[in-house]
Structures are given as C-alpha cells and as structure tokens.
ZAVO-29456 format. One line per field, with one value per residue (C-alpha): residue number from 0; residue in three letters; x, y, z. Coordinates in Angstrom, 2 decimals. Each point is the difference from the previous one (the first is absolute). Layout:
N
k c(NUM;...)
r c(ALA;...)
u c(X;...)
v c(Y;...)
w c(Z;...)
end
This chain:
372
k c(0;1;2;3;4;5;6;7;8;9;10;11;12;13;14;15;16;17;18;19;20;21;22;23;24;25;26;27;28;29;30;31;32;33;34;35;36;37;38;39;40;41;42;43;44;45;46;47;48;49;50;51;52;53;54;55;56;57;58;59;60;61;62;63;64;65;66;67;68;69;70;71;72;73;74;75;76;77;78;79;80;81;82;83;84;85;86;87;88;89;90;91;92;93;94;95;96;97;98;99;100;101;102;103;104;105;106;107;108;109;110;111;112;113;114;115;116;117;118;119;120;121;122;123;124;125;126;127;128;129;130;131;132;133;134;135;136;137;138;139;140;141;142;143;144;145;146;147;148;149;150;151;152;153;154;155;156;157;158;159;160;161;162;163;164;165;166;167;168;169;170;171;172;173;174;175;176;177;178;179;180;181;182;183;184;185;186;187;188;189;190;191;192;193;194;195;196;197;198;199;200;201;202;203;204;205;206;207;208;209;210;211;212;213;214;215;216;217;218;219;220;221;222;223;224;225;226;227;228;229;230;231;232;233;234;235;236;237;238;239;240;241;242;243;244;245;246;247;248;249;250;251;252;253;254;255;256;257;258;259;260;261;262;263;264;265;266;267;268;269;270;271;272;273;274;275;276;277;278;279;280;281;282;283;284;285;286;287;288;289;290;291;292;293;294;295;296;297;298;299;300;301;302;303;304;305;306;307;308;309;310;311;312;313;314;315;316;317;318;319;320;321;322;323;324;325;326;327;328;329;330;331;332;333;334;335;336;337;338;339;340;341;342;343;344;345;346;347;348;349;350;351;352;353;354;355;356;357;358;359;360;361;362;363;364;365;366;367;368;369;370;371)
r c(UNK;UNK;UNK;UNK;UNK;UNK;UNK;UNK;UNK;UNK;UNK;UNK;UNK;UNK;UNK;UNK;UNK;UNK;UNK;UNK;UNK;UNK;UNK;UNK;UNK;UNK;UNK;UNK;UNK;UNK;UNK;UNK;UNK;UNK;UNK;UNK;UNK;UNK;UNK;UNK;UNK;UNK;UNK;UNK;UNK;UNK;UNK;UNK;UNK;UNK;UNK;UNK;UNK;UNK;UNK;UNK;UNK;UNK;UNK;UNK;UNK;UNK;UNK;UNK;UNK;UNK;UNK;UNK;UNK;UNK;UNK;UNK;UNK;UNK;UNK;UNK;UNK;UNK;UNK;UNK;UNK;UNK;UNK;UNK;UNK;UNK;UNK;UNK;UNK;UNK;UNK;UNK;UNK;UNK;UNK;UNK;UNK;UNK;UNK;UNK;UNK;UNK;UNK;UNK;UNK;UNK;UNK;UNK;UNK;UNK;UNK;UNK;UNK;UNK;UNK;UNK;UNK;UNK;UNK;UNK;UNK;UNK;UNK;UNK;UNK;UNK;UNK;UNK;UNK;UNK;UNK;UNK;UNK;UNK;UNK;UNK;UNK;UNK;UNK;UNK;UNK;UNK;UNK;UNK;UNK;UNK;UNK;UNK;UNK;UNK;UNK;UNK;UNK;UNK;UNK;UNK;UNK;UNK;UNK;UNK;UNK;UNK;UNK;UNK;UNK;UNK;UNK;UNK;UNK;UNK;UNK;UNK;UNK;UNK;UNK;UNK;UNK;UNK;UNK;UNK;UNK;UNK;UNK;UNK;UNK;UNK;UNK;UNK;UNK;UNK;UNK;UNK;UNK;UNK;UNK;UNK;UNK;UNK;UNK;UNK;UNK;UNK;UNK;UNK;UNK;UNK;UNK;UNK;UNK;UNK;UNK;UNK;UNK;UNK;UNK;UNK;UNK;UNK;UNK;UNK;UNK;UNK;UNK;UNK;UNK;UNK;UNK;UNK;UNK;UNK;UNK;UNK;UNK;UNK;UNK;UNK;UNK;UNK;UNK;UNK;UNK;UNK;UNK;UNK;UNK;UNK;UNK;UNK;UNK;UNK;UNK;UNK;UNK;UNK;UNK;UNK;UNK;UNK;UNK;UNK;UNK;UNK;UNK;UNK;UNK;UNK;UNK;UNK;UNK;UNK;UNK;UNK;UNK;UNK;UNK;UNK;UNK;UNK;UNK;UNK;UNK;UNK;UNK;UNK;UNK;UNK;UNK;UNK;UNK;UNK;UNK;UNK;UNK;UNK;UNK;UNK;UNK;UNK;UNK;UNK;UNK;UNK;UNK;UNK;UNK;UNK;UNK;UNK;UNK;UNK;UNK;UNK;UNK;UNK;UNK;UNK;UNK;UNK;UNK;UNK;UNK;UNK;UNK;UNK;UNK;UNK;UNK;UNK;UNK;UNK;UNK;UNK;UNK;UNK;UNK;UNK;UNK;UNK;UNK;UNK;UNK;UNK;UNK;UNK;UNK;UNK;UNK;UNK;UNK;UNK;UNK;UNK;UNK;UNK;UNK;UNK;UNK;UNK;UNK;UNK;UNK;UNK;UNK;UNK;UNK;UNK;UNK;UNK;UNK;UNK;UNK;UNK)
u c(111.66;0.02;0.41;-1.11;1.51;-3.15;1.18;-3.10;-3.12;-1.40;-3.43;-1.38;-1.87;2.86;2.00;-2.69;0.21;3.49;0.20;0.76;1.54;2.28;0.91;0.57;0.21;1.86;1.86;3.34;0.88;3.51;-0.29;-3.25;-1.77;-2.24;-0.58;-3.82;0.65;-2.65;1.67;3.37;3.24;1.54;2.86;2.66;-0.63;2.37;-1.73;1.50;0.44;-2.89;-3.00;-1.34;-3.47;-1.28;-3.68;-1.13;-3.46;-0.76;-0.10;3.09;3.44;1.90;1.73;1.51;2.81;-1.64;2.46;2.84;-1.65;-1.12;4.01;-0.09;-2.37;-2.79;-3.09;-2.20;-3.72;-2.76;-3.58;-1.87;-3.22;-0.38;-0.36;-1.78;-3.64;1.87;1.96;-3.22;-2.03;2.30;0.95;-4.13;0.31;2.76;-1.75;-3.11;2.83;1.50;-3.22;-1.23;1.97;-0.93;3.27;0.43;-3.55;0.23;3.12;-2.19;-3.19;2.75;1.08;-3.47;0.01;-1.77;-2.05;-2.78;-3.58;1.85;1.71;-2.85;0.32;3.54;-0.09;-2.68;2.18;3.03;-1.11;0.61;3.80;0.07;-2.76;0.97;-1.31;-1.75;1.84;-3.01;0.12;3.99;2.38;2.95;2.92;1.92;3.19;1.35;-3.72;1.65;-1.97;-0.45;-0.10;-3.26;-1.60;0.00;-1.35;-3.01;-0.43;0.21;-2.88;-2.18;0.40;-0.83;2.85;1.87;2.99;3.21;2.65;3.82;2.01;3.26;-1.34;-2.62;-3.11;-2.65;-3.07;-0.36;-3.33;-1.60;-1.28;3.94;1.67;3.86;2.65;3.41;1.80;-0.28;-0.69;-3.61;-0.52;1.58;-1.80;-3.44;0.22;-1.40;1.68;2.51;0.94;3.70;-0.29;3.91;2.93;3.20;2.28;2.80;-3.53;-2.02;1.73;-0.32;-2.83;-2.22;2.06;-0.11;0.01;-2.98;-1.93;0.04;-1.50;-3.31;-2.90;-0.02;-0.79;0.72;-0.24;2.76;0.15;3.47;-0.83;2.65;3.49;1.47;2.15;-2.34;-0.40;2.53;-0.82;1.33;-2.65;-2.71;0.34;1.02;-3.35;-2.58;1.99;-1.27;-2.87;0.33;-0.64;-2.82;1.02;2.75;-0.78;2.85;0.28;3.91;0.46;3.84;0.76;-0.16;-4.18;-0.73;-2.20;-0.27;-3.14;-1.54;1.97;-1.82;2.49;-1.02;2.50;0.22;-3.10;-0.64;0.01;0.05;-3.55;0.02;-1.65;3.23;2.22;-1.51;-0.35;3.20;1.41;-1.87;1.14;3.46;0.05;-1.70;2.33;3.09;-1.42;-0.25;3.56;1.56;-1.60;-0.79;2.04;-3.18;0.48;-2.75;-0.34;3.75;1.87;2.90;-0.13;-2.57;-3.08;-0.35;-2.80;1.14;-1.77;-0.09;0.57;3.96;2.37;2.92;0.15;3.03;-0.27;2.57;0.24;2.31;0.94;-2.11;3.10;0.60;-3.47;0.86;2.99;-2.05;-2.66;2.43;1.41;-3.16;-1.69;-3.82;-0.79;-4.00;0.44;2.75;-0.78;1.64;-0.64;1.92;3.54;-0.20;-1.78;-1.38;0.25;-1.34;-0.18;-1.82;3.01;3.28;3.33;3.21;-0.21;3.73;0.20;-3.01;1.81;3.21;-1.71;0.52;-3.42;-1.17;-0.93;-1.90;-0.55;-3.25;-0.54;-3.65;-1.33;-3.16)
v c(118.64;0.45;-3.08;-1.17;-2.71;-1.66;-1.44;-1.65;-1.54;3.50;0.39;0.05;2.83;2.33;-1.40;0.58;4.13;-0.64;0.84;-2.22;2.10;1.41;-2.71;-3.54;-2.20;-2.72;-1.56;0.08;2.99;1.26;3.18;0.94;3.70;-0.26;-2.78;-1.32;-2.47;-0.74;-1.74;-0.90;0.95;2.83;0.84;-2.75;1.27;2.07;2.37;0.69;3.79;-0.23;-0.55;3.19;-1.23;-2.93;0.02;-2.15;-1.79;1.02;2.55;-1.34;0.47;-1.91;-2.46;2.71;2.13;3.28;2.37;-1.48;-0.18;3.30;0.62;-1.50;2.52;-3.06;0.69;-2.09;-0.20;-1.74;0.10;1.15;-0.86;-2.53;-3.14;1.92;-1.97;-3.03;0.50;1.42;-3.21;-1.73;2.30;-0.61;-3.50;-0.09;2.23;-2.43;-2.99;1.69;0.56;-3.55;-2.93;-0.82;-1.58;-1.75;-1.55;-0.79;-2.18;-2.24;-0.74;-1.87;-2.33;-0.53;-1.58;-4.10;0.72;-0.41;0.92;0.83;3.33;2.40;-0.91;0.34;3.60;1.01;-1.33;1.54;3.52;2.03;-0.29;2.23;2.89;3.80;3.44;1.34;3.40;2.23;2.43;-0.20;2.12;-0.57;1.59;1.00;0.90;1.68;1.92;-0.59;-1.58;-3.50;1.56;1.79;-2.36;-2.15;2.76;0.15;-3.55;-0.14;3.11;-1.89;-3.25;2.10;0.53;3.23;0.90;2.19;0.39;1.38;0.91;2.56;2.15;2.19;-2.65;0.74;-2.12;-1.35;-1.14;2.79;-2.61;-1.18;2.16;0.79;0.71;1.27;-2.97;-3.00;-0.69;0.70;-2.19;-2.82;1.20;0.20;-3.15;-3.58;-1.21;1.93;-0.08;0.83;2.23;1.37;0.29;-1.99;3.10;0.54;1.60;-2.45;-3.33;-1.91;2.13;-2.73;-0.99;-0.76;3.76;0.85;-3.60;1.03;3.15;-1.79;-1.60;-3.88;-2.11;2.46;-1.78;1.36;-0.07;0.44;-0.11;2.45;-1.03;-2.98;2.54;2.33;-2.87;-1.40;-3.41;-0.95;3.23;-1.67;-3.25;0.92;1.87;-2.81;-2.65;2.41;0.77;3.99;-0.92;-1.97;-0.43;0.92;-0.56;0.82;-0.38;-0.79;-3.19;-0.83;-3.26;1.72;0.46;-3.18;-1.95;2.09;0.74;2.79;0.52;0.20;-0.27;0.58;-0.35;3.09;0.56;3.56;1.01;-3.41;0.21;-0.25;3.70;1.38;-1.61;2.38;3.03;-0.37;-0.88;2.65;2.74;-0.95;-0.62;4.09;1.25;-1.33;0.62;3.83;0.00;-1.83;2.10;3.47;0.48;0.03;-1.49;-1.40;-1.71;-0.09;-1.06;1.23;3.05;3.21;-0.48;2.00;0.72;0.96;0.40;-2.59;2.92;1.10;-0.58;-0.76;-0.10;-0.34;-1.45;0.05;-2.52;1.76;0.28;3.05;1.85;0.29;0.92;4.07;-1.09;-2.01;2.33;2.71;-2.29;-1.36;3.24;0.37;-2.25;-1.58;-2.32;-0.04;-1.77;-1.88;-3.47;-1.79;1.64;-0.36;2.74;-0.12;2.83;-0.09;2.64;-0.18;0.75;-1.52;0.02;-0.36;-3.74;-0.53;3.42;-1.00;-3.48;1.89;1.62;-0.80;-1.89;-0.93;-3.81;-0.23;1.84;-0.75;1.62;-1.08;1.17;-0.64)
w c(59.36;3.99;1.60;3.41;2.19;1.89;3.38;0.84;-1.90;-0.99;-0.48;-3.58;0.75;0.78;-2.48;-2.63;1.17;-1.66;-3.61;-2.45;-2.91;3.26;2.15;0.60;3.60;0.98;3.06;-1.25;-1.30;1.36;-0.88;0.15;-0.38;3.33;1.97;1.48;3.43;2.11;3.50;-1.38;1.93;-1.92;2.45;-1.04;-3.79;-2.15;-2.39;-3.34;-0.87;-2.63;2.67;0.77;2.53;1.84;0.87;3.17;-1.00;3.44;3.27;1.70;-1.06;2.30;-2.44;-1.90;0.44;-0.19;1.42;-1.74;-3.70;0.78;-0.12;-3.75;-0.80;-0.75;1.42;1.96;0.09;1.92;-0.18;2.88;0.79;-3.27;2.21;2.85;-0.16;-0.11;2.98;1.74;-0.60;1.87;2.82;0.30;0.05;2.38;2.45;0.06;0.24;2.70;1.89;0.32;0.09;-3.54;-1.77;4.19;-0.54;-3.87;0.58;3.26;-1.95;-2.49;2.85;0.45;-3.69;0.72;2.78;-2.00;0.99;3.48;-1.78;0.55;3.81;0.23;-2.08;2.69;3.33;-1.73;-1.29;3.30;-0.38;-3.55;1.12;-0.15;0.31;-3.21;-1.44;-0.11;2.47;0.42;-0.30;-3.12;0.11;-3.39;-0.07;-3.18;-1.90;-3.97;-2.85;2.40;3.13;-1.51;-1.32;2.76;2.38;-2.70;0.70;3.49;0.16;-1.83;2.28;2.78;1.07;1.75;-1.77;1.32;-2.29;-0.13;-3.12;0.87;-3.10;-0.87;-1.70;-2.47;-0.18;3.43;0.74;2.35;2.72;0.28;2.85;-1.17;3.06;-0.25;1.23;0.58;3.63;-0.15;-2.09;1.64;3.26;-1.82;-2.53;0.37;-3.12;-1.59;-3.64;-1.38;-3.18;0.11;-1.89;1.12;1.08;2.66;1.74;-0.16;0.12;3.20;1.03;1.26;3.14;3.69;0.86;-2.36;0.91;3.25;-0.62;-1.43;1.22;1.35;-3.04;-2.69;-3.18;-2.39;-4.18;-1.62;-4.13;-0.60;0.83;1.95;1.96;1.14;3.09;1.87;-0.18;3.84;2.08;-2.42;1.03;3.95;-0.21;-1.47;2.48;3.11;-1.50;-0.59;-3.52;-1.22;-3.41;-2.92;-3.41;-2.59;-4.20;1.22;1.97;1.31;2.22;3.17;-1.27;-1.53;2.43;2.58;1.99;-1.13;-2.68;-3.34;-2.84;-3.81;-2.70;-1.10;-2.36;0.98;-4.02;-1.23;-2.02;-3.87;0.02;3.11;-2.52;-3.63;1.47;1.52;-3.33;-2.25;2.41;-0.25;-3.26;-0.52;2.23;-2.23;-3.29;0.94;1.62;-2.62;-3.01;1.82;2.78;2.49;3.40;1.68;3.47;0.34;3.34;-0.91;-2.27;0.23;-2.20;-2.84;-2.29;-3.05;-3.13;-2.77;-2.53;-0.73;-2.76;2.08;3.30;2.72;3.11;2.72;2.86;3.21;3.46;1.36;0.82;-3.63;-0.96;-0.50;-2.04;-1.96;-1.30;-0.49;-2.05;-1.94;0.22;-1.23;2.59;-0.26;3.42;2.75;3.55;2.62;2.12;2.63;-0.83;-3.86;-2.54;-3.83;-2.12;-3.50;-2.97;-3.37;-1.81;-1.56;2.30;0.16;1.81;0.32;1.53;2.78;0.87;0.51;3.09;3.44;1.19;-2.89;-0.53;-2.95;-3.27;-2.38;-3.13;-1.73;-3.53;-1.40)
end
C-alpha cells in the first residue's frame, strides 16, 4: 500500500484518481510514499528517505524546494495549465475593474445607504468621479504567451481588443490576430493595460519597475496575477501617485498595497474555483500514480519527462547528476529512456540491476527498482 501525505484539503476528485486497493491518504503520515500540497511551505520540511515525489496541485512551485529535493532524487511535479480558465476569468474581471473605477464607486453608493428617495440623485451628481475608457479598441499587453497567457489573448480578441504578446520561448497556439515581439519593450511601448503571465525567476523578478514604467504610456493600467515579485511594489505605487499609472490590480496584496489609490488588491483567488481546484488535483494525482507505479515523469520541474510504457516486467530507474549520466547507462545498459534537466538526469532500463552497485556511483541520488 503507497501512502500519500496530503498537505492541504485535497480535492476529492484527485484523490478519487488514487486507487484504493494501492493507496491510502492522510495528513500525518511521517513517512509517506509521495506527497500532494497545494500552497503549503515545503522548505522548513525534512523528508524521510522513503518519499520518492511531491506533486504541486498547481502551476507555481515557489513553496517548494525544488532544486534541493531534486538532490534527494524526489521528484516534483506541477500541473500546468489545469487552473488556466480560472485564472483567465479573473485576469478578465480585473481588466474591466481596472478600467473604470468600479470597486472606487461600489464602496460610495454604500455611504449613500439612508438617503432615501434622495439616492438616485446623489448616484447621478456622484457618477462622474468612477467613469473610464471602455477596452475595445485598446491595446493589451501580455507578457509571458503559456497556457494563461493564451487564453487571455483569446479573450481579449474577442472583446475587441488588440493584443501584443511576449514569451522568451518559441509558442504554439497563439491566436493569429495577437502580434508576438521578441522582447519586451514593445510591448510596454504599445500596451494600454498590460497583463503579467511569467514565471518568478532571477529574469524576471522585479521586472515591473521605475525603469520599465517609465518606458510606457501615461496611465498604463497594469495586471500582476502571476507572482507578487514580478513588481516592485515602491515604482508601482511612485507611478499611480504621479499618475504614469492609472491602475494596478494584483491576486497578491502586501501592506505597502492595501488602500492605496489605484491599487486593486484581490486575495489571491487566481485558481481558487471548485473546478481550478479538481483538475488541479486529478492531474497531480495522474502524474504520481504513473511515477510511483511506472517510472513515467510527467510535467516535472525538476527532473526530464519521460514517457515510458506501462508494459515491462521490471524496470530500473536511476535518478543522477548529469555528469554521471554516461556512467550510469554503461552501468544499467539496455537503456529504454535517458535525459537531462536543470543539472540532474534520469536514466531508466527495463531490466533487473545490480542497485547497490548503481548507488555506489558518484552522482547518483536515487535508485528505483519497480516489478509488475
């Protein structure tokens, strides 16, 4: 029986992918097979020797030591694009929030509340203070063209909207009215509202700043559901105060945001929809199932993916450091999948080994043998 240590509330759709006769889930298993965490913090937390995965019922990976569990030889998984129309909705919603003074005016008609029969005149006296352009005919910026990014730029054609996008790698399945640059300075020349679709990396954190603010046009209106630290909170809030930016609307409020004008701040419900939260779960919970039981990888951050068949008798899979990966299949020999990712390499063979041999090696983290 393969157990798995559940972090969060898991949905019961994911955990239903999980089978029965195999496995059981709880919250307090110390030394669990694989481990299913939604936002947890995973960084303070010790591992025992047994756990071989941890799947991330979600894109980002930030609250998990990747690199070093990598190290361990446990792999780590996420699940792209699974709560992509949920963030979409409300990067939709934000850019209509962000375009009139909506939440501004929603909060005055309350203090209106015992006016009586005099509300309707008030709301008509009052109403000039929350107007703002309509989005057809603008131009949205997207930076970073993945399974969001994409879907948003759908979205935005369809409203009418002109759409120039960014991503540093080659895309597939752009919409064909979207125009995709090479960097991202024409799109912060070009873009009336610009939408954050990025990774947090070295790259790309900080990347909304006073240098690149300035670079945009007066009373840019700028959408950050991807990660808190793609902004640096200070150039934001310099630029609505002077009025270079008309509006920031972020899924990650800090004190510095709260209250300020301008300054839309949701609490974080990017994925947080009942249907974000199953696929998110029922992806994971595929993408451990074939690790645990076939050796597949799938959607890893950490490891190379590899597709292996579901047919073999015995099957050995090797978890290294890419400098040890001709060593290692020298070693294993009849190789059926050897690649490399971010430093560390996973080489498997349908065949019996000699497993103390292999974890003798220099490099090598992590030895799994699986029968059927």
């Amino acid at each position: 029986m393969y157990e798995i240590l559940t972090l969060n509330k898991i949905s019961k759709f994911g955990l239903d992918k999980l089978d029965a006769a195999k496995y059981a889930w709880a919250d307090d298993y110390a030394a669990p097979d694989a481990i299913m965490v939604r936002s947890a913090a995973m960084h303070e937390m010790k591992l025992d020797s047994k756990t071989v995965a941890v799947a991330r019922c979600g894109a980002g990976t930030n609250n998990i030591p990747v690199e070093d569990y990598a190290g361990e030889g446990v792999v780590v998984f996420n699940t792209p694009g699974a709560n992509a129309n949920g963030v979409k909705e409300l990067v939709l919603c934000a850019l209509l929030l962000s375009s009139r003074k909506i939440v501004p005016g929603i909060e005055w008609c309350k203090t209106l509340k015992g006016q009586g029969d005099a509300v309707g005149k008030a709301v008509e006296k009052g109403k000039s203070a929350f107007v703002g352009p309509e989005i057809k005919g603008k131009t949205l910026g997207i930076i970073g063209l993945g399974a969001i990014g994409r879907m948003v730029a759908d979205a935005a054609v369809a409203l009418g909207m002109n759409v120039i996008g960014y991503d540093p790698f080659p895309v597939k399945g752009v919409n064909e009215q979207v125009q995709v640059v090479t960097s991202t300075a024409p799109v912060f020349e070009a873009a009336d509202y610009i939408t954050l679709h990025a990774p947090a990396t070295p790259e790309t954190k900080g990347m909304i700043n006073k240098d690149s603010i300035a670079t945009m046009k007066d009373g840019v209106r700028i959408l950050n559901f991807a990660r808190g630290d793609l902004v640096v909170a200070d150039d934001i809030l310099a630029a609505l105060a002077e009025g270079k930016a008309a509006a920031y609307a972020t899924d990650f409020p800090t004190d510095a945001l709260l209250g300020a004008d301008g300054v839309i701040a949701i609490p974080h419900l990017g994925a947080s929809t009942p249907e974000s939260e199953d696929n998110c779960a029922i992806m994971a919970a595929e993408e451990l199932t074939a690790y645990i039981e076939t050796g597949a990888i799938r959607n890893s951050v950490n490891y190379p993916n590899a597709p292996l068949s579901a047919d073999f008798t015995v099957r050995t899979c090797v978890l290294h450091t890419a400098e040890a990966a001709e060593a290692v299949a020298a070693a294993l020999g009849d190789v059926v999948f050897a690649g490399a990712k971010k430093g560390y390499a996973y080489t498997v063979a349908d065949k019996a080994a000699d497993v103390a041999a292999l974890e003798a090696m220099d490099g090598v983290v992590r030895v799994r043998v699986l029968t059927k």
